[in-house]
VEXDREN-2710 file (C-alpha; in Angstrom, 1 decimal):
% VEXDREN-2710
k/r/px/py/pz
1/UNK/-7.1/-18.6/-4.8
2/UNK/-4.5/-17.6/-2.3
3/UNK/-3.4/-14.0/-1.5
4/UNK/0.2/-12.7/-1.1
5/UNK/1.1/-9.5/0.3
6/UNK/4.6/-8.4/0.6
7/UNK/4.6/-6.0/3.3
8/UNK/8.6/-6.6/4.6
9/UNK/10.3/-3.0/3.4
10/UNK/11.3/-0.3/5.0
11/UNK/9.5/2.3/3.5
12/UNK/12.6/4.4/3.2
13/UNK/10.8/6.7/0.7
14/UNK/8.3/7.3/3.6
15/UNK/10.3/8.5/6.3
16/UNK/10.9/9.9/8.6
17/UNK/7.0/8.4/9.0
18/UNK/8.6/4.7/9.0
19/UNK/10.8/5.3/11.6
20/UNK/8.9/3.6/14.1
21/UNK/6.2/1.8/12.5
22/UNK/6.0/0.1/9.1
23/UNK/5.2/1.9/5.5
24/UNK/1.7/-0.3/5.9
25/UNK/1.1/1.3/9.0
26/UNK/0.7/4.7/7.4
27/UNK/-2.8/6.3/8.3
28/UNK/-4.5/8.1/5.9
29/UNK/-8.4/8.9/6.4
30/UNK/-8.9/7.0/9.8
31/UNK/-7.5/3.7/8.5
32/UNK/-3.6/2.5/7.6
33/UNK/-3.0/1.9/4.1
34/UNK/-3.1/-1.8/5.2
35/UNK/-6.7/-1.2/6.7
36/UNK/-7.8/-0.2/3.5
37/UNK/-6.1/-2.9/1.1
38/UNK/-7.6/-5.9/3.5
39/UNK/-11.0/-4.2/4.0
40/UNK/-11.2/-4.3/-0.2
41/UNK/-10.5/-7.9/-0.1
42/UNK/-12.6/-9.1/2.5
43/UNK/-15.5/-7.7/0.7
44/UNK/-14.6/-10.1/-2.5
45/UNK/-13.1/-13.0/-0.7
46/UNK/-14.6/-15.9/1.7
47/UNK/-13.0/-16.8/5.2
48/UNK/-11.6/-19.3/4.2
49/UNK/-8.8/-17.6/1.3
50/UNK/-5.4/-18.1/2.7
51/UNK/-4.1/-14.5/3.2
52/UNK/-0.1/-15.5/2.9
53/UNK/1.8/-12.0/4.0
54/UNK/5.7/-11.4/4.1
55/UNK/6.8/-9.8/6.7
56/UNK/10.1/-8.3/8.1
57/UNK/10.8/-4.9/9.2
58/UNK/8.7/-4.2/12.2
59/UNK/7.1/-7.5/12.3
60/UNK/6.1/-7.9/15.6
61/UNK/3.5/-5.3/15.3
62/UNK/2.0/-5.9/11.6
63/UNK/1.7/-9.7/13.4
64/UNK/-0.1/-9.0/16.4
65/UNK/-2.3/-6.2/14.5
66/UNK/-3.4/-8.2/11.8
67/UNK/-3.9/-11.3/14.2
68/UNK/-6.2/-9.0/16.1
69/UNK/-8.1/-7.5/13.6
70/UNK/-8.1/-9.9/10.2
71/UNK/-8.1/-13.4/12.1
72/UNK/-12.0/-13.7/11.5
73/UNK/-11.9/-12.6/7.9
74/UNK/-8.8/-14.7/6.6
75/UNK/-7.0/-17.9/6.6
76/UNK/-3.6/-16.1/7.8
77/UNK/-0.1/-17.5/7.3
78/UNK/2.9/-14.8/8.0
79/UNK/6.4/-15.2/6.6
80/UNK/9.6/-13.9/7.1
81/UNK/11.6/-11.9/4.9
82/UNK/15.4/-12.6/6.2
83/UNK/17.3/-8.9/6.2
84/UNK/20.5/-9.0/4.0
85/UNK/21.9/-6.6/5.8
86/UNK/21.5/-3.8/7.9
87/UNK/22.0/0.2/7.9
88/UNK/22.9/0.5/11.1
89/UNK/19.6/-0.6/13.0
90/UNK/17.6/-0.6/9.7
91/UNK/17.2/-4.0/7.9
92/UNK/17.2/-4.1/3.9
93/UNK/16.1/-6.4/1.8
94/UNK/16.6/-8.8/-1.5
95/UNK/13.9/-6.9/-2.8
96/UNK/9.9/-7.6/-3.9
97/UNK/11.3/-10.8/-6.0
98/UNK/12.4/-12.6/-3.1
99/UNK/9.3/-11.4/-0.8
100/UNK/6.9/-13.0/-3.3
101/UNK/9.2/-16.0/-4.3
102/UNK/8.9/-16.9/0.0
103/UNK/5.2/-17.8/-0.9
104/UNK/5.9/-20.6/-2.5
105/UNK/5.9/-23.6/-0.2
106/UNK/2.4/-22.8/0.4
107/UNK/1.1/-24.3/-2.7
108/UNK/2.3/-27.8/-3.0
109/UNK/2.5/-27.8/-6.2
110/UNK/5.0/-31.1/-6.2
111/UNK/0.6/-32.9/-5.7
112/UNK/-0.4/-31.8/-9.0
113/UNK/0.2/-34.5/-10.9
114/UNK/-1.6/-36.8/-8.5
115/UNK/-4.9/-34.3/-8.4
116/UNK/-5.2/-33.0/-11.7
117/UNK/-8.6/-33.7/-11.6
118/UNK/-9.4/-31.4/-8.2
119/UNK/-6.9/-28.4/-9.3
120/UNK/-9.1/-25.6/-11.2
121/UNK/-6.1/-23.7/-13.3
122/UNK/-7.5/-20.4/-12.7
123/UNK/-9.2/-20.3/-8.9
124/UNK/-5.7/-22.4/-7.9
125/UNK/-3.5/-19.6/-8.6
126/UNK/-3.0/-16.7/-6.4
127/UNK/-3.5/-12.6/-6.4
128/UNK/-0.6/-10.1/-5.6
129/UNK/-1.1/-7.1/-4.1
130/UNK/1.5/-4.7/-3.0
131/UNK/1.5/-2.6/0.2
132/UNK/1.5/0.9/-0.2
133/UNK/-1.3/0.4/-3.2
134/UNK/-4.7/1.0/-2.8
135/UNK/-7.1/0.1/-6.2
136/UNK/-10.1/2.5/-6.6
137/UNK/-11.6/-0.2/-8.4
138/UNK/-13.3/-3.4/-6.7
139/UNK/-11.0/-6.5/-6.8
140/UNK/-14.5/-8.1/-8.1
141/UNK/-14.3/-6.1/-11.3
142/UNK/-10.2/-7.2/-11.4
143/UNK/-11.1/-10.3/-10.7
144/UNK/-13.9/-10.5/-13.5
145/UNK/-11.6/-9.7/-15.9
146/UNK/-9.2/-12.8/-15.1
147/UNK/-12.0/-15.1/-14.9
148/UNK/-13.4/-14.1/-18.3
149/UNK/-10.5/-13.6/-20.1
150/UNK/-8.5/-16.4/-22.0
151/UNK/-5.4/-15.8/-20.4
152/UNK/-3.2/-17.5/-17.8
153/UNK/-2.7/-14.0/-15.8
154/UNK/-3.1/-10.3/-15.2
155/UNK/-1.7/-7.2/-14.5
156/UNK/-3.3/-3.7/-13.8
157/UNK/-1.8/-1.0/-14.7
158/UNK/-2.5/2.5/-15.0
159/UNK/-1.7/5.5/-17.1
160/UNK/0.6/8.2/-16.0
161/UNK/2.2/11.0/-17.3
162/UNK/5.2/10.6/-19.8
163/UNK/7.4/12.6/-17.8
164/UNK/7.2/10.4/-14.7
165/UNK/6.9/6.7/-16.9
166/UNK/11.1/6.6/-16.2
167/UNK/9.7/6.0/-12.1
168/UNK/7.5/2.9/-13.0
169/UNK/7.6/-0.7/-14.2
170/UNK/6.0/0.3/-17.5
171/UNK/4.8/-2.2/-20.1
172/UNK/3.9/-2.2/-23.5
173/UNK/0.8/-4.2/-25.1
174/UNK/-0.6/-5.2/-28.5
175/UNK/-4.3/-4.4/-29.9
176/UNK/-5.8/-7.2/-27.7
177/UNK/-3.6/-5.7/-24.2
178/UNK/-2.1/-8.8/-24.2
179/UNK/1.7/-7.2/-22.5
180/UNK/4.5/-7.9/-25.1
181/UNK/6.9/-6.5/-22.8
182/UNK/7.7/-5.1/-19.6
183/UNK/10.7/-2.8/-18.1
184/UNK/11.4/-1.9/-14.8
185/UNK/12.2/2.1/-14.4
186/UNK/13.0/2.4/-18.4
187/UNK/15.4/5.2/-19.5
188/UNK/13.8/5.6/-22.4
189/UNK/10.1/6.1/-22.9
190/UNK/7.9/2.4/-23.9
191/UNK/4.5/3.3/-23.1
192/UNK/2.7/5.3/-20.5
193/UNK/1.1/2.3/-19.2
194/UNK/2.4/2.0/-15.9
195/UNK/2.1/-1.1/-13.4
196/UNK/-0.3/-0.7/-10.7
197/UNK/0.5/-3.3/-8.3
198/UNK/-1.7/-6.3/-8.7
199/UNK/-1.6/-9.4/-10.4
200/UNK/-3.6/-12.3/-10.8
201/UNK/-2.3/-15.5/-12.2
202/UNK/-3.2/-19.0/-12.6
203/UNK/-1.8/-22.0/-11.1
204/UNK/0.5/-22.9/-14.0
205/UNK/1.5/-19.6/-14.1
206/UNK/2.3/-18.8/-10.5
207/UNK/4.5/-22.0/-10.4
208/UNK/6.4/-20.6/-13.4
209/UNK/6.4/-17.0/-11.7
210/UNK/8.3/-18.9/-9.0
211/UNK/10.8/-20.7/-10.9
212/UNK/11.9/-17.7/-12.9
213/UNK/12.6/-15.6/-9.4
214/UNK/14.1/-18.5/-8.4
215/UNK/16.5/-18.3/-11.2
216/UNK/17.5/-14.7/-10.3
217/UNK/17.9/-15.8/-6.7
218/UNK/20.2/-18.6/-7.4
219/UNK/22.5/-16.0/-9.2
220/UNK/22.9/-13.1/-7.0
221/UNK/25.9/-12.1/-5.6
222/UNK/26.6/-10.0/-2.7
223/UNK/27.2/-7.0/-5.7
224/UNK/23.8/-7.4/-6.6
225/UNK/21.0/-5.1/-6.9
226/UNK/17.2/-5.8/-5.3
227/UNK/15.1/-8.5/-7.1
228/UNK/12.8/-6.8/-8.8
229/UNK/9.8/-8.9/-10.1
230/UNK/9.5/-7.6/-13.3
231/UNK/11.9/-9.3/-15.1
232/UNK/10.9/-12.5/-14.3
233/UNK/6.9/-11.3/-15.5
234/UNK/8.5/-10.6/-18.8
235/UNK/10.2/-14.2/-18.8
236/UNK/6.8/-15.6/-18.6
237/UNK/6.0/-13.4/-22.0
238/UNK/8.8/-15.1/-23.3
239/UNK/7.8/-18.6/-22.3
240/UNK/4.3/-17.7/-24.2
241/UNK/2.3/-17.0/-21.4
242/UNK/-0.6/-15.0/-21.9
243/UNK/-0.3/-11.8/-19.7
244/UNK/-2.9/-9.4/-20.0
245/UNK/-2.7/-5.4/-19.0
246/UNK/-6.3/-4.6/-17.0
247/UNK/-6.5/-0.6/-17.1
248/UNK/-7.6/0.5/-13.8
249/UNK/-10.9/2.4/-14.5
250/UNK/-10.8/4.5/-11.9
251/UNK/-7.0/4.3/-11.1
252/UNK/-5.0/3.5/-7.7
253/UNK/-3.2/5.6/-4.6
254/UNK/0.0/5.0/-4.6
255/UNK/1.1/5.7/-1.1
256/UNK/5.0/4.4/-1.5
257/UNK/5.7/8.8/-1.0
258/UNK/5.2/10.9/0.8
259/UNK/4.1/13.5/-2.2
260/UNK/1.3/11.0/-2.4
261/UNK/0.4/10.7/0.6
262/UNK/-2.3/13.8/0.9
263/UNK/-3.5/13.6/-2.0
264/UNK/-4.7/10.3/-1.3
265/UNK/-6.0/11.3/2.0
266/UNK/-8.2/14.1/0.1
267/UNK/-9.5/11.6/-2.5
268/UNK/-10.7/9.1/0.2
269/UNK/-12.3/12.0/2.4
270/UNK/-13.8/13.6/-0.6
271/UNK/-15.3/9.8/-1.1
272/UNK/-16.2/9.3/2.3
273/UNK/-18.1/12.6/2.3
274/UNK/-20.5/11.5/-0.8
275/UNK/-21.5/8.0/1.4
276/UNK/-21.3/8.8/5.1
277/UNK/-23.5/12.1/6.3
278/UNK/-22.5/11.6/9.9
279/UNK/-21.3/15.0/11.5
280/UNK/-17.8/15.0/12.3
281/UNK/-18.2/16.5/15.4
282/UNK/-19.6/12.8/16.8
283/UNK/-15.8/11.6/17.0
284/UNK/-15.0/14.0/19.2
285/UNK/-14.7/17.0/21.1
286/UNK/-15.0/20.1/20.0
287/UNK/-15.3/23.9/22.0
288/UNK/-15.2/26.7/20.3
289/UNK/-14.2/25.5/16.7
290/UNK/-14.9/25.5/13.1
291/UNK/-15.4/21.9/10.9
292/UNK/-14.9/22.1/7.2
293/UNK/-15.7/18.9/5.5
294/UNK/-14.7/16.9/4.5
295/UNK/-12.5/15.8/7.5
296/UNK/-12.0/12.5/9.3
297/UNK/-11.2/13.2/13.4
298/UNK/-11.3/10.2/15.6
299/UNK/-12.2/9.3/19.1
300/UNK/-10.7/10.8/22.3
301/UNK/-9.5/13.9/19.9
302/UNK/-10.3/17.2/21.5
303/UNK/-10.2/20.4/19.7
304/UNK/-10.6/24.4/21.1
305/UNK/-10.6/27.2/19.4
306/UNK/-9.8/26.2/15.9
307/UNK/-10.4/26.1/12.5
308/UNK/-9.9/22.6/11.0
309/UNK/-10.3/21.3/7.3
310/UNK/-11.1/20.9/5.0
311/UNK/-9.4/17.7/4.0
312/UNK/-8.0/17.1/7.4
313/UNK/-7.2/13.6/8.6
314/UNK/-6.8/13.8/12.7
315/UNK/-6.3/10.4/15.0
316/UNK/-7.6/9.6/18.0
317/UNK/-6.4/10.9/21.4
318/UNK/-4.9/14.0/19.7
319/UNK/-5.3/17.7/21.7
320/UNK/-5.8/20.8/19.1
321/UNK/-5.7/24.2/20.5
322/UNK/-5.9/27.5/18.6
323/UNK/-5.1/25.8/15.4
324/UNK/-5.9/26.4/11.6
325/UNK/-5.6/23.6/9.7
326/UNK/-6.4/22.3/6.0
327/UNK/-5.1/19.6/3.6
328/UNK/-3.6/18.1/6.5
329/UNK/-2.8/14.3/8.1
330/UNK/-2.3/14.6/12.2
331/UNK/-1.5/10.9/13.8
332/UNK/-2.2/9.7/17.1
333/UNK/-1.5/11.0/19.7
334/UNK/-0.5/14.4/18.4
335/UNK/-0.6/17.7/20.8
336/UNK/-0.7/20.6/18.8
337/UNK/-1.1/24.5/20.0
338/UNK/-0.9/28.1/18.1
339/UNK/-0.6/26.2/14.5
340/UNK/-0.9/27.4/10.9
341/UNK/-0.4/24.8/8.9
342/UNK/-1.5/23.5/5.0
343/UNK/-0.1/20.7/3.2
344/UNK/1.6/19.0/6.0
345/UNK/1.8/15.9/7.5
346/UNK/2.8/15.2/11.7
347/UNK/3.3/11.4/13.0
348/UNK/2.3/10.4/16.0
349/UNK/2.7/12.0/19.3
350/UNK/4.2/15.0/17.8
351/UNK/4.4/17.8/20.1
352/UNK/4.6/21.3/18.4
353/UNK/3.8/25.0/20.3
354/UNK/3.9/28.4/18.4
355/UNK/4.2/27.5/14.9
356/UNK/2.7/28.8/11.4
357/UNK/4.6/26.9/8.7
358/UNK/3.3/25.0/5.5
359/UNK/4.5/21.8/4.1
360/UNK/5.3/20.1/7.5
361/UNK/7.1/16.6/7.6
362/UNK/7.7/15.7/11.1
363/UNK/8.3/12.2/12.5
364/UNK/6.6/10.0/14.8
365/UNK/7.4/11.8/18.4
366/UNK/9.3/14.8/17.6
367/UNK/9.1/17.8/19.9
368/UNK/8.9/21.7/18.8
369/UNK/8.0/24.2/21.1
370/UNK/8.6/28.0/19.5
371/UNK/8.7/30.9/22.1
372/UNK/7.8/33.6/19.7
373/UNK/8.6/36.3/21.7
374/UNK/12.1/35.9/21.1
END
């Protein structure tokens, strides 16, 4: 089975945190959101699974990252997303369709006829994740359930609230979950059975996947919207495929928003805290402070006279003096004095003096330095 990660987008609903690095990039709890995605899959997958990831905006460093860090635990192929224009220096895209429709020339599928004997329908096929998606379940227990089901495909979803189903691709299934339908961002309300953001599908049925994006692709126009891949999942429905909805035991962080952001950093610290009973104050240095766990501080990080956490995510070579902090993410780099913050979230190498403020968003390098005496 063969992986594909489309990781080329701007993560415009993420800034001004994508500024300067890419959505993937994003670090929640001591890892990126990438880090945690490719550490859940090399835990169900060999060495040997090609890892095939699209790539665009700020390609340069997913490249040389994942090339560093992944090239013992994956086959890895990296392909371009072309920009179809920019905003200003910012590249957009044709959209997710596209990104996953680029994968294609990896699976040669023009040799099946001559090896039908050597292709296996289901281990051929490939598994789609998306970037800014993290499953609380195992991909084993996904994976299960598209190996022991008598379908040609799958796709988790998860439940959400009826209010917010309008935000989602949303589907609607029968008795058996076998999806009957699926609409991207419906005006009306289907079903509060929302799409989670991996899929699993057989060799038969990723070629097919392919050919209907392709379809879409061929009849753009420069007046066209993004290519969403849903509409070309529900013309698999429509060409009798059987698609089956996996509910998400445990659910999924969504980390495309910022809104979403924390309260994924708390769930993974709160997790963290039931499995790892090492003292925080091993990652770095702290004079003078108080540590409420569950927090997550890396190396180099040196802290005085403060009160941190709980639910604080800090990165490594950050300075903290005479701070309060909870419910917090602080990335690398970060020099923060006199600060009363909750709910906030400060990019990397922020510099900030004399400030007590909630619900910080501040971008990657920003400087604020309050005299509060005037």
């Amino acid at each position: 089975m063969k992986i594909i990660g489309p990781i080329a987008g701007t993560g415009t609903r993420l800034r001004p945190f994508t500024f300067k690095k890419p959505k993937a990039f994003i670090k929640v709890a001591g890892k990126t959101v990438l880090d945690h995605i490719l550490d859940k899959l090399k835990d169900t997958f060999d060495q040997s699974t090609e890892l095939i990831l699209i790539v665009g905006y700020k390609k340069e460093q997913i490249i040389d990252y994942i090339n560093k860090n992944y090239s013992k635990d994956f086959n890895l192929t990296f392909i371009e997303q072309t920009p179809r224009g920019f905003d200003g220096d910012v590249p957009y895209y044709w959209g997710l369709g596209e990104a996953i429709y680029l994968a294609k020339k990896q699976f040669n599928f023009q040799e099946d006829d001559l090896n039908k004997k050597s292709i296996n329908e289901k281990k051929d096929g490939c598994l789609i994740f998306l970037g800014d998606m993290i499953p609380l379940d195992e991909y084993s227990f996904i994976l299960y359930r598209y190996y022991e089901s008598d379908v040609d495909g799958i796709i988790t979803v998860m439940r959400v609230p009826k209010e917010e189903a309008s935000s989602y691709g949303i589907v609607s299934v029968d008795d058996n979950m076998i999806i009957k339908n699926l609409v991207e961002k419906p005006k009306e309300f289907i079903s509060d059975l929302a799409i989670a953001g991996i899929y699993a599908f057989s060799r038969k049925t990723t070629k097919a996947l392919f050919n209907n994006i392709k379809n879409y692709l061929d009849n753009k126009s420069e007046d066209s919207g993004e290519i969403y891949m849903t509409p070309a999942l529900q013309d698999l429905i429509d060409q009798n495929y059987k698609i089956a909805a996996v509910e998400l035991k445990k659910g999924i962080l969504d980390f495309g928003r910022t809104t979403e952001l924390l309260k994924g950093n708390r769930y993974i610290l709160e997790h963290m805290a039931q499995i790892n009973e090492k003292s925080p104050t091993q990652y770095g240095n702290f004079k003078y402070s108080v540590i409420n766990t569950p927090v997550n501080i890396e190396e180099n990080t040196e802290i005085t006279h403060s009160i941190i956490g709980p639910y604080v995510s800090i990165g490594k070579n950050c300075k903290l003096k005479k701070c309060i902090l909870k419910n917090c993410i602080i990335e690398d780099g970060a020099y923060l004095s006199n600060i009363i913050t909750e709910n906030s979230i400060i990019g990397s190498y922020v510099k900030i003096d004399n400030l007590s403020k909630d619900n910080l968003m501040i971008g990657d390098k920003c400087q604020l330095v309050l005299n509060n005496d005037k």
